[in-house]
N, C-alpha and C positions, 0 to 999 in steps of 0.2 A: 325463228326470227322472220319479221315481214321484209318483205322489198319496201324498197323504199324511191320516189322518183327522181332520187336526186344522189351523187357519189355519198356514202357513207361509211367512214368505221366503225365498229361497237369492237370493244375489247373487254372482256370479261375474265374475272380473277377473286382468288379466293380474298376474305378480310377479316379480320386486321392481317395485315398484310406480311408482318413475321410469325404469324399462326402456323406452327407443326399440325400436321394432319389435316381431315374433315375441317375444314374451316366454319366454324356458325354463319356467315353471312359474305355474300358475293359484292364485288364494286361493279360496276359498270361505266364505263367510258363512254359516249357516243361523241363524235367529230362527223359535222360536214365541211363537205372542200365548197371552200367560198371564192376561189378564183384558179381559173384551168390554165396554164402557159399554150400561147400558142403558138 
């Protein structure tokens, strides 16, 4: 994975998502944080 210049998550996971085993193909999430409390 790259850095990235700004908070990010990537959350990665097997698909279709009730798949037993080796899953054929990955999802990928990515989320940036669009506002920090201060």
């Amino acid at each position: 994975m790259n850095r990235k210049p700004k908070a990010t998550l990537t959350v990665s996971t097997c698909y279709p998502f009730r798949y037993v085993g080796p899953a054929p193909q990955r999802y990928v999430l990515v989320a940036n944080l669009i506002n920090e409390r201060s």
